[in-house]
Backbone as CSV, one residue per row, in Angstrom:
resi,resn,N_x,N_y,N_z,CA_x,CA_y,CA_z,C_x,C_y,C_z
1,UNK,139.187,35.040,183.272,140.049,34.966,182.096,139.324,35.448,180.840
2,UNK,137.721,34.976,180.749,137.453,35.624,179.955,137.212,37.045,179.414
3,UNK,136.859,37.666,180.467,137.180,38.820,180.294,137.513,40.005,180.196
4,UNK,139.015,39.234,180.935,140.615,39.735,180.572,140.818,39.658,178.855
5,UNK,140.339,38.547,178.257,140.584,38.042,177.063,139.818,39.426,176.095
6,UNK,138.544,39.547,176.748,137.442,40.474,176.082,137.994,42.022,175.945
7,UNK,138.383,41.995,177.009,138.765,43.829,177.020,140.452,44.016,175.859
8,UNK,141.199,42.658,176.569,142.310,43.096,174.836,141.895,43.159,173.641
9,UNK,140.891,42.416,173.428,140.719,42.774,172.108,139.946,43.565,171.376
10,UNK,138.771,44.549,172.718,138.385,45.243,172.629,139.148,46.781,172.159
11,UNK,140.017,46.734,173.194,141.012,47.643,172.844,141.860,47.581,171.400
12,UNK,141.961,46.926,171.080,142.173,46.773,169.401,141.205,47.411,168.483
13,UNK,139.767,47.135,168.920,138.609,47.767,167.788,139.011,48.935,167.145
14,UNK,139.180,49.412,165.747,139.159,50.402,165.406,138.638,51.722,166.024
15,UNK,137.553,51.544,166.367,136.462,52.457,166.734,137.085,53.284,167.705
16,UNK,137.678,52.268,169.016,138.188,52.685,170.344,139.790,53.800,170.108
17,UNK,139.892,52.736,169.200,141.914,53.310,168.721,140.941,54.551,168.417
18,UNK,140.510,54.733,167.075,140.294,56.238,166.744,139.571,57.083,168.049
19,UNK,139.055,56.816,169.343,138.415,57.547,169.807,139.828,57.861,171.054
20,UNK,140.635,57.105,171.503,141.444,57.522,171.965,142.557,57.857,171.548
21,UNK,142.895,57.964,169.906,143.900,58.975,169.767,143.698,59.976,169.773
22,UNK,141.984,61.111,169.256,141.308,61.604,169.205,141.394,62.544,170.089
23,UNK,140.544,61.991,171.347,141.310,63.099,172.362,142.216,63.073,173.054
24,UNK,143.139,62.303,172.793,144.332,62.564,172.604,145.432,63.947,172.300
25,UNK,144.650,63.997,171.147,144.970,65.000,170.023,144.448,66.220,170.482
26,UNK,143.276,66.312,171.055,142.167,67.141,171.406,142.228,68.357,172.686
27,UNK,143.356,67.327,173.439,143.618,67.484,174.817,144.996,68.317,174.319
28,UNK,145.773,67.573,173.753,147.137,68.125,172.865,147.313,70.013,172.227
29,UNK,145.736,69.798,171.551,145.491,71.126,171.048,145.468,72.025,172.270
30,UNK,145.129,71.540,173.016,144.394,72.850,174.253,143.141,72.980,174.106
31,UNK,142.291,72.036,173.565,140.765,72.583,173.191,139.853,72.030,174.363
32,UNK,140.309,70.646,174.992,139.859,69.914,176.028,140.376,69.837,177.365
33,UNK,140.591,70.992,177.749,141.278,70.958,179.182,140.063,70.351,180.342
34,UNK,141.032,69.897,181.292,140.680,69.141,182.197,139.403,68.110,182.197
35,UNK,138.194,68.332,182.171,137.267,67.538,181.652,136.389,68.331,180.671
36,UNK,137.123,69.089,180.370,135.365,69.842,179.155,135.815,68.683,177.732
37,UNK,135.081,69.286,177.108,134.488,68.216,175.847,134.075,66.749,175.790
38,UNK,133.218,66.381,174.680,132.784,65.221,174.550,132.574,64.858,173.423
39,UNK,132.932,63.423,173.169,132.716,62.753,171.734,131.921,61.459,172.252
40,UNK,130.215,61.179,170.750,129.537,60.097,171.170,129.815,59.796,169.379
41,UNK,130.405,58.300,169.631,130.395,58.271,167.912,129.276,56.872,167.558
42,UNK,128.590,56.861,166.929,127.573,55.650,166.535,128.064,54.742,165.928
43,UNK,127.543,53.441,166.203,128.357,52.243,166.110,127.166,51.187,165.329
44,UNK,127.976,50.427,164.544,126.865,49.682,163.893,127.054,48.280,165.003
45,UNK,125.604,47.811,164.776,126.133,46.252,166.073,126.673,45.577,165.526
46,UNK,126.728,45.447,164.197,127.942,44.139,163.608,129.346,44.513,164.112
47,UNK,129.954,46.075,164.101,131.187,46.398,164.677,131.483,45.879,166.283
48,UNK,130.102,45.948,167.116,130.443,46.075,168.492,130.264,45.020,168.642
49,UNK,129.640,43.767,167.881,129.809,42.087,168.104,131.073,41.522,167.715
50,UNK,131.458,42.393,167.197,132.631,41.479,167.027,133.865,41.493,167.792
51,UNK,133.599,42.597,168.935,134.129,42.802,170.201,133.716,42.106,171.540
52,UNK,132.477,42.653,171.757,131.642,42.276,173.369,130.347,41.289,172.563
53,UNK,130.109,40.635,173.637,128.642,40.091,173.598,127.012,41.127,173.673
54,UNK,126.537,41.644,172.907,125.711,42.683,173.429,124.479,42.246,173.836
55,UNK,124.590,41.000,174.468,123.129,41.207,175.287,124.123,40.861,176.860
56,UNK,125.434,41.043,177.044,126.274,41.327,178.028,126.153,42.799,178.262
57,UNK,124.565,42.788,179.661,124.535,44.204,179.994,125.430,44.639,180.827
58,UNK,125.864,45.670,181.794,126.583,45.498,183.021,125.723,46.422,183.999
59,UNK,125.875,47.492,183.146,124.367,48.248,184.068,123.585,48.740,183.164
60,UNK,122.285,49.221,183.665,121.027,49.970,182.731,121.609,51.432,183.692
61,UNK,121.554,52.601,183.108,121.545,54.017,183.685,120.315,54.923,182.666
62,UNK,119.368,55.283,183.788,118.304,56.201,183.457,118.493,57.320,182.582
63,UNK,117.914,57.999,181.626,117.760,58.954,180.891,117.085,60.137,181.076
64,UNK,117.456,61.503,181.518,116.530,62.519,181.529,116.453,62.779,179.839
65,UNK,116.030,61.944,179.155,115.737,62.900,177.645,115.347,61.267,177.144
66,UNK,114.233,61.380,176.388,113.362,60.712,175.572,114.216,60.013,174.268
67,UNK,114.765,59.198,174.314,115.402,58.974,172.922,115.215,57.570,172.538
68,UNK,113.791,57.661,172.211,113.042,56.274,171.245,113.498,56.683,169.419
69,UNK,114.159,57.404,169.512,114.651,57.780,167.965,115.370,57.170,167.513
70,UNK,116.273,56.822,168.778,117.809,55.986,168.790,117.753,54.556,169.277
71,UNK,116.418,53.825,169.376,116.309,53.105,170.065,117.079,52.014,169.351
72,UNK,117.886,51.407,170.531,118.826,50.078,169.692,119.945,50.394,169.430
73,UNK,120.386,51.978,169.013,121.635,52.362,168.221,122.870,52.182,169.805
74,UNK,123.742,52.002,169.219,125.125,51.713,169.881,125.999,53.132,169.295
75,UNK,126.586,53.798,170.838,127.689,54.474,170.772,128.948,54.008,171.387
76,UNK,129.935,54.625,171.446,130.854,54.617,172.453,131.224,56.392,172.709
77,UNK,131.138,56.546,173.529,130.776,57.829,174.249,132.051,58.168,175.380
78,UNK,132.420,59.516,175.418,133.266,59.847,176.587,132.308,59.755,178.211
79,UNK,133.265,59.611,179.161,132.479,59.760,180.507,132.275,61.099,181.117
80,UNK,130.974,61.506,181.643,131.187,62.319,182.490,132.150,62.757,183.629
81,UNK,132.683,63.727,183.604,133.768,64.442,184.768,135.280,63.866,183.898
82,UNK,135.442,63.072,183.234,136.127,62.260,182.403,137.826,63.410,181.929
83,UNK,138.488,63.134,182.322,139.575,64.150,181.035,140.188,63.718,180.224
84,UNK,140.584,64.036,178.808,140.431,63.694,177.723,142.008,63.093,177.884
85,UNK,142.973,64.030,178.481,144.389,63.303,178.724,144.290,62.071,179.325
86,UNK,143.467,61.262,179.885,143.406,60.501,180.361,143.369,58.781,179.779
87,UNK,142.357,59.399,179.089,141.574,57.964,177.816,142.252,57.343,177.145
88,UNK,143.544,57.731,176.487,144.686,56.708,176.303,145.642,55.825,176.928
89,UNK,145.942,56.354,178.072,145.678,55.236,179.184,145.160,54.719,180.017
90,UNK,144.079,54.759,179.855,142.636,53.978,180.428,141.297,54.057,179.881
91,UNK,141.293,53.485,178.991,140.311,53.798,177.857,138.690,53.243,179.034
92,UNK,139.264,52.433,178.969,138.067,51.250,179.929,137.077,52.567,180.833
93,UNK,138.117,53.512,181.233,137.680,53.898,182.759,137.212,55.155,182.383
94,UNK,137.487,55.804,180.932,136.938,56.860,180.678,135.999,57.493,179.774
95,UNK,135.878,55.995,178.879,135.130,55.654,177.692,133.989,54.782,177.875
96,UNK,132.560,54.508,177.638,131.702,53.687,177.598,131.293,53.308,175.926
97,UNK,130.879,52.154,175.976,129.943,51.724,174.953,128.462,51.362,175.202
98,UNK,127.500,52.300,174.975,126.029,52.229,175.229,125.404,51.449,174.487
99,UNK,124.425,51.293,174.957,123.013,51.031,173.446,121.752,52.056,174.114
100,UNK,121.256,52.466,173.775,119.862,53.094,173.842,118.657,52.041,174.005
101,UNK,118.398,51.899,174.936,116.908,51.221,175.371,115.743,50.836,174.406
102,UNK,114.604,49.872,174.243,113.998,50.353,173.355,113.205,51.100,173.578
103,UNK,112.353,51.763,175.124,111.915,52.655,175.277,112.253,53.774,174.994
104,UNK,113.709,53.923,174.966,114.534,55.103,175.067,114.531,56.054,175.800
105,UNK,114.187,55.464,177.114,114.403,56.178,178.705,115.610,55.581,179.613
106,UNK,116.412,54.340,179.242,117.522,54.471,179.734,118.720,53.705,178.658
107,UNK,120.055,53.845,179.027,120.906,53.157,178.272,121.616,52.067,178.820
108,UNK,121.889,51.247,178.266,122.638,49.925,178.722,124.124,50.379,178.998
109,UNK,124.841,49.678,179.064,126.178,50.200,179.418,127.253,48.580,179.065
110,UNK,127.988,48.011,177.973,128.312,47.357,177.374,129.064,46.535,178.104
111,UNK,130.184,48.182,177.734,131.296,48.254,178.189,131.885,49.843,178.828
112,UNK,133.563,49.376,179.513,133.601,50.801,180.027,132.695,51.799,181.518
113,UNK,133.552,52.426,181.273,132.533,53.335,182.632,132.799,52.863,183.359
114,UNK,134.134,52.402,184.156,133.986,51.505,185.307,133.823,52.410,186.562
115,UNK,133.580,51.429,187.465,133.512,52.324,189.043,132.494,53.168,188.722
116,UNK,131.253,52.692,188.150,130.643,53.917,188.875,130.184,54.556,187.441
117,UNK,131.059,54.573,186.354,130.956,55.960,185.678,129.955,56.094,184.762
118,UNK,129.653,57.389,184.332,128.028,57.638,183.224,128.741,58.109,182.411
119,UNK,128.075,57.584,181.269,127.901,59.011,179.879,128.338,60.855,180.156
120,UNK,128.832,61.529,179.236,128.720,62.961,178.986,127.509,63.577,179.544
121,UNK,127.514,64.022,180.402,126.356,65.198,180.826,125.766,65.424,179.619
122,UNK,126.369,66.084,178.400,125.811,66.377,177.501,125.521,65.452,176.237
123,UNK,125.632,64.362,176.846,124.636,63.047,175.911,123.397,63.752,175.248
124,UNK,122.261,64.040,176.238,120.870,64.535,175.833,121.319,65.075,174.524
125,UNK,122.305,66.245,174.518,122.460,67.046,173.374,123.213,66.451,172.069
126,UNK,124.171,65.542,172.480,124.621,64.769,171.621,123.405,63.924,170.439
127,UNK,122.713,63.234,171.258,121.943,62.218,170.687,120.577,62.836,170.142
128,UNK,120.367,64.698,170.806,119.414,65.204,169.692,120.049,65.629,168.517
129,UNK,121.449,66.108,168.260,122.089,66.382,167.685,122.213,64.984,166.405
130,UNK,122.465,63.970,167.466,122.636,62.388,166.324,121.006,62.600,165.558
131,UNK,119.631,62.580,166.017,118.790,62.277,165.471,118.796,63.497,164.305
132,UNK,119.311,64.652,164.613,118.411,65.402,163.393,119.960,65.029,162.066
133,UNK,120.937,65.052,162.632,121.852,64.638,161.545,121.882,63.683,160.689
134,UNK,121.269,62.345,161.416,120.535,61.341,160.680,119.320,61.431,159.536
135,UNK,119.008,62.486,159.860,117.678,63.022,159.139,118.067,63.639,157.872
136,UNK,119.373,64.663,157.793,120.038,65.004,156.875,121.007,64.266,156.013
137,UNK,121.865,63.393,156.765,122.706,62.592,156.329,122.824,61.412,156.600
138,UNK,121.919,60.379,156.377,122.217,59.016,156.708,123.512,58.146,157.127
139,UNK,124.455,58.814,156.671,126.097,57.918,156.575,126.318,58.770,158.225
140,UNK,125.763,60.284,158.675,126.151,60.410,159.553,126.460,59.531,160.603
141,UNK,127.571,59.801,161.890,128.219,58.885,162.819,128.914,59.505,164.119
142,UNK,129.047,61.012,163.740,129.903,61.530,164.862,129.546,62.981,165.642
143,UNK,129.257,63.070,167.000,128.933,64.488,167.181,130.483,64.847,167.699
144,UNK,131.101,65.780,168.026,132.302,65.916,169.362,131.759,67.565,169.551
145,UNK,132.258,67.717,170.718,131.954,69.026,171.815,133.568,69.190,172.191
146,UNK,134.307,70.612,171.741,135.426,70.978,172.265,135.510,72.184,172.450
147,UNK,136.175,72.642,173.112,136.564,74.326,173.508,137.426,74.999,172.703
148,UNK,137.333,74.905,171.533,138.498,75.279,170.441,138.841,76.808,170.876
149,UNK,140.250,77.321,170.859,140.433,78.366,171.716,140.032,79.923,170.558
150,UNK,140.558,79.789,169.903,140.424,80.889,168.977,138.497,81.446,168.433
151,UNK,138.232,79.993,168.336,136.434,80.404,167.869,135.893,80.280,169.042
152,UNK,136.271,80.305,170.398,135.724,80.974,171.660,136.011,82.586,171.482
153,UNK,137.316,82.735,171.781,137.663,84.108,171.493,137.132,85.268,170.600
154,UNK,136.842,84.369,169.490,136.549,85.499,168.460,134.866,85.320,168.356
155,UNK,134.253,84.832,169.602,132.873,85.245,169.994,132.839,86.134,171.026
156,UNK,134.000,86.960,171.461,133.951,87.858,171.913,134.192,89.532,171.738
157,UNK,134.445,89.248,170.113,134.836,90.317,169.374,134.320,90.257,168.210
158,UNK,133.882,89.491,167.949,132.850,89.214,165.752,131.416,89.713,166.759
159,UNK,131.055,90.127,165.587,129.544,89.533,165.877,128.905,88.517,165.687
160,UNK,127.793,87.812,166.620,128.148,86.587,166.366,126.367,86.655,165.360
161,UNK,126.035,87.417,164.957,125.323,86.929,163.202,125.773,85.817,162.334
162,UNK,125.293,85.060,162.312,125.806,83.858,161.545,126.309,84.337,160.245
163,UNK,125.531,84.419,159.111,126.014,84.995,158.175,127.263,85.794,158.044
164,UNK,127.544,86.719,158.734,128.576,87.577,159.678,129.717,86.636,160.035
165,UNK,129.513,85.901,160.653,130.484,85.059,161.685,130.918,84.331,160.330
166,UNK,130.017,83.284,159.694,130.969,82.740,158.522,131.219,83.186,157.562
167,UNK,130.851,84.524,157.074,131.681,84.971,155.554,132.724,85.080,156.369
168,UNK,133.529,85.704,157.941,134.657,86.417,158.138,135.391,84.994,158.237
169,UNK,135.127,83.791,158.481,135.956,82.506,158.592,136.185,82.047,157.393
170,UNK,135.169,81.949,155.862,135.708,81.779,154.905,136.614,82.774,154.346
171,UNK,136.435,83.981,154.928,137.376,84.967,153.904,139.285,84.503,154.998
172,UNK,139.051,83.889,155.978,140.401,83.861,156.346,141.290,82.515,155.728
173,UNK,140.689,81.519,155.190,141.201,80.561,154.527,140.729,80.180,153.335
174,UNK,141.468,79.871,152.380,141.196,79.442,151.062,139.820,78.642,151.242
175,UNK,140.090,77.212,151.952,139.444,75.839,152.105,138.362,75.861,152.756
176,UNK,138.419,76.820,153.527,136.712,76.924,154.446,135.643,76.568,154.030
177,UNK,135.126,77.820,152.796,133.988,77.362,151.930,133.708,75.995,150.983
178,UNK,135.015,75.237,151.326,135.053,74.320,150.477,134.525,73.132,151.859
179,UNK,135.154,73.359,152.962,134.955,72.349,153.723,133.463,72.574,154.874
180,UNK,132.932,73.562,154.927,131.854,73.869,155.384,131.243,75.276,154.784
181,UNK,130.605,74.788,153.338,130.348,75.477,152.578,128.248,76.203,153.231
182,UNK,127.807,74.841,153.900,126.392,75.250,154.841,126.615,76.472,155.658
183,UNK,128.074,76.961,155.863,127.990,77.640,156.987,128.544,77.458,158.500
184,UNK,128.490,78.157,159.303,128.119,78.000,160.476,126.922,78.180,161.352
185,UNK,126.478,77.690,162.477,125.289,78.238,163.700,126.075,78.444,164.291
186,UNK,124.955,79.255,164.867,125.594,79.872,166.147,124.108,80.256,167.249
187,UNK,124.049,79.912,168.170,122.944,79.783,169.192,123.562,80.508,170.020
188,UNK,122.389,81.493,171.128,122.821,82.284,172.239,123.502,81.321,173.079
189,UNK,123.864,82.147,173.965,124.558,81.689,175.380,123.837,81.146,175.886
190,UNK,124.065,79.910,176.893,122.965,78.852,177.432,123.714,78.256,178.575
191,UNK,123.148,78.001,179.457,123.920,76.819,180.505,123.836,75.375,179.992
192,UNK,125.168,75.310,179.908,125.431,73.693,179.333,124.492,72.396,179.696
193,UNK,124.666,71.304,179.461,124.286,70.236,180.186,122.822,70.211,180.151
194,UNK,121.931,71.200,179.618,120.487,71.017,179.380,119.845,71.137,178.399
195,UNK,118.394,70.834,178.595,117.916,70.607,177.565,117.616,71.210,176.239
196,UNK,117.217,72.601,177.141,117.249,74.165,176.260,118.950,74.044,175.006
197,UNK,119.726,74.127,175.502,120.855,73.878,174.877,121.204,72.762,173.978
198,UNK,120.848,71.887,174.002,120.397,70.841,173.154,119.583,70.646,172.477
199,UNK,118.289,71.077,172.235,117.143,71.425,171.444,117.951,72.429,170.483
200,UNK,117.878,73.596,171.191,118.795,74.878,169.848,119.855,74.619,169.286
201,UNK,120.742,74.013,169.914,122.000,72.731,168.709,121.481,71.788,167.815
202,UNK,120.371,71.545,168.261,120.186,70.302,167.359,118.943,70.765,166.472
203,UNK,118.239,71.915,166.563,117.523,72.769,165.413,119.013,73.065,164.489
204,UNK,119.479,73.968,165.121,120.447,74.320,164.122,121.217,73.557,162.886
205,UNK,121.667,71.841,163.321,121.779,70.902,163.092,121.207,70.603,162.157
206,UNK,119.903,71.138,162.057,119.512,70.277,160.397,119.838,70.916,159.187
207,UNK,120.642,72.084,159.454,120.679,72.673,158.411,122.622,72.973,157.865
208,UNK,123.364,72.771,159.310,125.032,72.740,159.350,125.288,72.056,160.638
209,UNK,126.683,71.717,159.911,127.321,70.421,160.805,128.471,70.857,161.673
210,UNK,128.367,72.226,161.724,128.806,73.167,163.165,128.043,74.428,163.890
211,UNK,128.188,74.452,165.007,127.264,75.095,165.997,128.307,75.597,166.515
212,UNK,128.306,77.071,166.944,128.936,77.657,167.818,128.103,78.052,169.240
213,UNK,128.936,77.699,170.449,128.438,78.149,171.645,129.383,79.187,172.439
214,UNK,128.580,80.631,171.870,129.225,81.480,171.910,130.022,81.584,173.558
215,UNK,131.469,81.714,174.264,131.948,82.256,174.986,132.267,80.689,175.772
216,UNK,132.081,79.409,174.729,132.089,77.878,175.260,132.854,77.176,174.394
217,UNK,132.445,77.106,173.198,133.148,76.072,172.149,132.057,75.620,171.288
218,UNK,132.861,74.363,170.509,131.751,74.278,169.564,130.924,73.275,169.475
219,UNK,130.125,72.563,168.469,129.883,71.443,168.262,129.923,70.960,166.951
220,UNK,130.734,69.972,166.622,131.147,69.920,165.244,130.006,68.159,164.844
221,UNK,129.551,67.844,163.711,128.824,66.422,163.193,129.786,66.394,161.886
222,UNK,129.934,64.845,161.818,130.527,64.093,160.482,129.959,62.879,160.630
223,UNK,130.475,62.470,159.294,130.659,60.953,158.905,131.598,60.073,159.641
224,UNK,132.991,60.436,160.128,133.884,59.864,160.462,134.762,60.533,161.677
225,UNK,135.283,60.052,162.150,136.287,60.931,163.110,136.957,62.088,162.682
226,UNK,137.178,61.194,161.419,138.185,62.644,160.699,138.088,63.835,160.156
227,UNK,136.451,63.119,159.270,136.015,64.099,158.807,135.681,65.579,160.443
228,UNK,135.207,64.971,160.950,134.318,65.915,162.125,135.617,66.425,162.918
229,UNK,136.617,66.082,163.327,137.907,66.831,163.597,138.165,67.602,162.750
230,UNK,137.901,67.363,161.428,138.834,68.361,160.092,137.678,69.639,160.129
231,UNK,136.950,69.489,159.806,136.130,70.420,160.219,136.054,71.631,161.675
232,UNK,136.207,71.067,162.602,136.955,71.721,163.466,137.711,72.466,163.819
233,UNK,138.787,71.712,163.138,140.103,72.196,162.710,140.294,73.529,162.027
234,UNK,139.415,73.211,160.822,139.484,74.037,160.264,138.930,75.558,160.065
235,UNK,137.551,75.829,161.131,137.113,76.512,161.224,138.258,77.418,162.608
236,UNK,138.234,76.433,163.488,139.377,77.271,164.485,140.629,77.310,163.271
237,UNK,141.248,77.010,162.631,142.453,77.460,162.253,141.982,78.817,161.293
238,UNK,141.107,79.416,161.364,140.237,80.384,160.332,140.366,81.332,161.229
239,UNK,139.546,80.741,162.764,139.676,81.823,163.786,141.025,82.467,164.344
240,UNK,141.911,81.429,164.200,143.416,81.873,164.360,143.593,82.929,163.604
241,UNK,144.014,82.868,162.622,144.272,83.551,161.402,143.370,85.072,161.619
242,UNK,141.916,84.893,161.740,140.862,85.906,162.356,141.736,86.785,163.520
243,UNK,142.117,86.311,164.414,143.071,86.802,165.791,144.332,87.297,165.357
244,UNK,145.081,86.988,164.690,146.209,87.046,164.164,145.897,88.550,163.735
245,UNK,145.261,88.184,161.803,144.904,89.905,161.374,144.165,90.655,162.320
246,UNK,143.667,90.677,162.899,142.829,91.401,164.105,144.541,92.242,165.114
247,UNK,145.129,91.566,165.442,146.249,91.979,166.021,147.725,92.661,165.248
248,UNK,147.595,92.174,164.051,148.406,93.071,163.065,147.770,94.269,162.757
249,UNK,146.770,94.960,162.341,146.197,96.018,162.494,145.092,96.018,161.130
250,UNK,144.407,97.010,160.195,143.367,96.740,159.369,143.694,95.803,158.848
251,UNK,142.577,95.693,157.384,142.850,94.651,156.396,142.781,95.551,155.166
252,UNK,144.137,94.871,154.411,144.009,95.482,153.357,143.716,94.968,152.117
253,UNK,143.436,93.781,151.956,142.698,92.927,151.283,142.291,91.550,151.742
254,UNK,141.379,91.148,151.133,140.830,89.925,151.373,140.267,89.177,150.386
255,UNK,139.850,87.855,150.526,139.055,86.910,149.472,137.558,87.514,149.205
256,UNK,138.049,88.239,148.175,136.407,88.748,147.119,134.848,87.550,147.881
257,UNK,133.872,87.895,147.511,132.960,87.044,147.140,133.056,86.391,145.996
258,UNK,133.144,87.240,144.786,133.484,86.351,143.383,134.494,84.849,143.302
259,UNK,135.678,85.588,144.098,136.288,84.630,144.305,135.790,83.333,145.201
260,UNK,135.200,83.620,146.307,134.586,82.410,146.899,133.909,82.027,146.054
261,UNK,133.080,82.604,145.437,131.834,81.961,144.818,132.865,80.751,143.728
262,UNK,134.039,81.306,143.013,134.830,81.087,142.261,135.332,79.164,142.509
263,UNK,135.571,79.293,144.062,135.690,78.249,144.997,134.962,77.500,144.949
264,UNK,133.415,77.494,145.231,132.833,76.835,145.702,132.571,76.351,144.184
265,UNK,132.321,76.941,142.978,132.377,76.090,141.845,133.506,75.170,141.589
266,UNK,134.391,75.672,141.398,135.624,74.349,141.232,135.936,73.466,141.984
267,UNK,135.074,73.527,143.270,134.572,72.225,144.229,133.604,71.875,143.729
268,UNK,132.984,72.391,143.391,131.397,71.382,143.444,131.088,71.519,144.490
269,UNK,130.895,72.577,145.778,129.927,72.661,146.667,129.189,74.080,146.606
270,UNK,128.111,73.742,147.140,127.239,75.011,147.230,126.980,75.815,148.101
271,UNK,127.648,77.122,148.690,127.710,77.967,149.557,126.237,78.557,150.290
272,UNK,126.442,78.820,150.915,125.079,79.348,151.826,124.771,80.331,151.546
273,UNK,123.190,80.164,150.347,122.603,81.142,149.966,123.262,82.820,150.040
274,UNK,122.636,83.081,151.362,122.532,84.828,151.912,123.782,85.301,152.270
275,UNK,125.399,84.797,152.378,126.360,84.851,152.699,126.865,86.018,151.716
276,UNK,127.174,85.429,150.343,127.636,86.320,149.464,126.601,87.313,148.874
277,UNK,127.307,88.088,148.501,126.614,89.530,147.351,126.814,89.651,146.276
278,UNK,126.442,88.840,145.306,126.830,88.420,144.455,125.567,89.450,143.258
């Protein structure tokens, strides 16, 4: 009974609601088909006590990746093989809540994951990704991994030069430079799920809070769910727009540099150095 009692009201936590409307939404877009993508969002322990008991382990699961950085920190994390249509009705079975070891060679497992189930393959990369974002932004909280369709695509036709790649995404929307004014990364092609691939995301990482994996998807960091979806969002709705004029035929005008630059003052953010020609 008790905990029957534990898991309803678990399912209430904010944290969980936002992570399963999320991909929800995610799955909705077309960005998360069948099991690709992953979201690990960091959790303070006052949030996750006031759900589960956390010295209520259920299992310890081993770590191929060193993460005494994180030692102690609490996520709730998608499952490996996991699909994102799924997690709203069965959050339990497709969602975990970790803690990181204090060695930080394996993770506890709270809650969630039942039958069996682990973390995101691409945890390792997640949680190098969490440490260097932490390093930049303290309030940071969120990595997610999705297949956004358009900024796959248009790594097959941009060049993918960073500089390159994001002046052509700010010049397709007003808001771009306003909402990821650092830029974009963009790292070679890599086989997922390792370490190599996670190291070069999470270099990139200290400097912007999106990574492109060219001919895969992306990796987006925030503060909040929303923020790190909007961001997302917004860079694929850039790439749309990118696909769109690309298929209507030249361009016959576009957003100046002056004008960005124009932007990024009446925000108050500061654009990435080498971008404009100012």
């Amino acid at each position: 009974m008790k905990d029957l009692l534990t898991k309803k009201e678990i399912l209430k936590a904010p944290f969980l609601q936002e992570m399963t409307k999320t991909t929800a939404n995610l799955y909705r877009l077309g960005w998360d088909e069948r099991n690709g993508g992953n979201i690990s969002y960091l959790l303070k322990e006052e949030e996750v006590a006031e759900y589960l008991d956390v010295n209520d382990v259920k299992r310890t699961v081993p770590m191929m990746f060193d993460g005494a950085e994180l030692a102690g920190k609490y996520f709730i994390v998608t499952g490996s093989g996991k699909y994102f249509k799924n997690v709203i009705d069965d959050p339990a079975a497709n969602l975990g809540i970790i803690r990181i070891t204090e060695d930080g060679k394996s993770l506890d497992i709270l809650w969630g994951l039942e039958e069996g189930g682990v973390p995101t393959s691409e945890l390792p990369s997640h949680l190098m990704s969490h440490i260097e974002r932490l390093k930049a932004d303290p309030n940071h909280r969120v990595i997610m991994h999705c297949h956004a369709t358009n900024l796959i695509g248009m790594t097959f036709t941009h060049s993918l030069d960073e500089v390159a790649f994001t002046k052509t995404l700010w010049q397709m929307c007003t808001e771009c430079i306003v909402v990821f004014p650092e830029g974009i990364g963009i790292i070679p092609w890599m086989v997922p799920g390792t370490d190599s691939i996670g190291k070069a995301t999470a270099e990139k990482m200290k400097e912007v809070r999106s990574v492109i994996w060219p001919h895969h998807g992306i990796f987006g960091a925030g503060t909040t769910m929303d923020e790190t979806f909007g961001l997302i969002e917004t860079a694929e709705k850039a790439a749309e727009v990118y696909t769109v004029v690309c298929a209507q035929g030249s361009v016959k005008q576009t957003i100046t540099d002056q004008q960005l630059q124009d932007l990024a003052d009446a925000f108050g953010v500061v654009p990435r150095q080498e971008v404009l020609n100012l």
